[in-house]
C-alpha positions in Angstrom: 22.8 -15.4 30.6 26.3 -14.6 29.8 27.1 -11.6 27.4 29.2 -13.1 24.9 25.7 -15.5 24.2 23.7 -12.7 24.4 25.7 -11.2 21.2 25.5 -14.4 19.2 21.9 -14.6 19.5 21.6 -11.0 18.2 24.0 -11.5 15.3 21.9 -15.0 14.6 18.8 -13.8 15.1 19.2 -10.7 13.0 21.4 -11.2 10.4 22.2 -14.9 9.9 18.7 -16.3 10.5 17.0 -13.5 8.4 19.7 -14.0 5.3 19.0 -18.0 5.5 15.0 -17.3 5.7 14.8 -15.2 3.3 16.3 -17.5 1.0 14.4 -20.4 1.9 10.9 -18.8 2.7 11.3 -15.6 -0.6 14.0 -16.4 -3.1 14.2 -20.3 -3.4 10.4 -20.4 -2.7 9.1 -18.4 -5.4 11.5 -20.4 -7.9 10.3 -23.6 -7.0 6.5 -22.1 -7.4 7.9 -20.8 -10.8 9.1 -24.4 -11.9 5.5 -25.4 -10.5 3.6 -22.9 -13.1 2.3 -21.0 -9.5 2.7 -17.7 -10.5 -0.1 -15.7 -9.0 0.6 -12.7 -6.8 -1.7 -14.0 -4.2 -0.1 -17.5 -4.0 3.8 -16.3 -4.1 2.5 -14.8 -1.1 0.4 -17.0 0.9 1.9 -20.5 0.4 5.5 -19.0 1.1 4.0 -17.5 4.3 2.6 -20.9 5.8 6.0 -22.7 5.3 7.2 -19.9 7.2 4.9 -20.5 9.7 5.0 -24.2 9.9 9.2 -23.7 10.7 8.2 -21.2 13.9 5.4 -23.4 15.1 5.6 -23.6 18.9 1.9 -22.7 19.9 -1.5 -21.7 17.4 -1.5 -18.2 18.5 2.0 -17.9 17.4 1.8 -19.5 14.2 -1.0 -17.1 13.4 1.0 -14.2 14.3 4.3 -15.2 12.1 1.7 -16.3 9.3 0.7 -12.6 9.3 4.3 -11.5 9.7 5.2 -13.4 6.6 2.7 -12.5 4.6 4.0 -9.0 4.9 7.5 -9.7 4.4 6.4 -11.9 1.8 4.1 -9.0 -0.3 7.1 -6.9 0.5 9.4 -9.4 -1.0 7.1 -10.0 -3.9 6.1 -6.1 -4.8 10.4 -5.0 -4.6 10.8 -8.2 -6.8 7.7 -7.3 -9.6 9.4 -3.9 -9.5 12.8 -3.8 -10.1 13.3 -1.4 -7.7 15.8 -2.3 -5.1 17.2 -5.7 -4.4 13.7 -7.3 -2.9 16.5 -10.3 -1.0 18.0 -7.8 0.7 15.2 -5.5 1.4 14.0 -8.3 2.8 16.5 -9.5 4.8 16.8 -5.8 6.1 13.1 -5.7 7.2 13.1 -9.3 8.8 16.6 -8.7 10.5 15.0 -4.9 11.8 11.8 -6.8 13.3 14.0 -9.3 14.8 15.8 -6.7 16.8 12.8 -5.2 17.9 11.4 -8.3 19.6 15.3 -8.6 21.4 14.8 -5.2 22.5 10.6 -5.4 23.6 
């Protein structure tokens, strides 16, 4: 694998990808379960988490473990935002783009 696509992957897979999920799968998420009267801890977290999972689908075992993963980020994302403490998007993104460049490194 050349370099120079070595580099793009990295800057996609840990910031771009992580600032587009986050919005998708945290911020726009939760609004749209807002406008849907779903306002339960539980469910900002869980429902979120299984769209998440769904879009990284490739094999059971691995939906499994990205379902956990996002129910993580997810709580994470949901306890910064119930808060006010630090910007939960981008305490998000920060966490997600971090794991990210763990699994480039591992």
């Amino acid at each position: 694998m050349r370099l120079e696509s070595r580099y793009f992957q990295i800057v996609v897979g840990c910031v771009i990808g992580p600032i587009i999920e986050t919005y998708i799968f945290q911020s726009l998420s939760t609004k749209i379960l807002g406008l849907l009267r779903i306002n339960r801890f539980y469910l900002l977290i869980l429902i979120p988490s299984l769209f998440f999972a769904a879009a990284h689908f490739y094999s059971i075992i691995f939906f499994l473990a990205v379902f956990f993963g996002g129910v993580i980020i997810n709580y994470m994302y949901q306890s910064y935002r119930s808060s006010g403490h630090y910007s939960p998007f981008w305490m998000t993104v920060l966490l997600h783009g971090l794991y990210n460049a763990y699994v480039f490194l591992v």
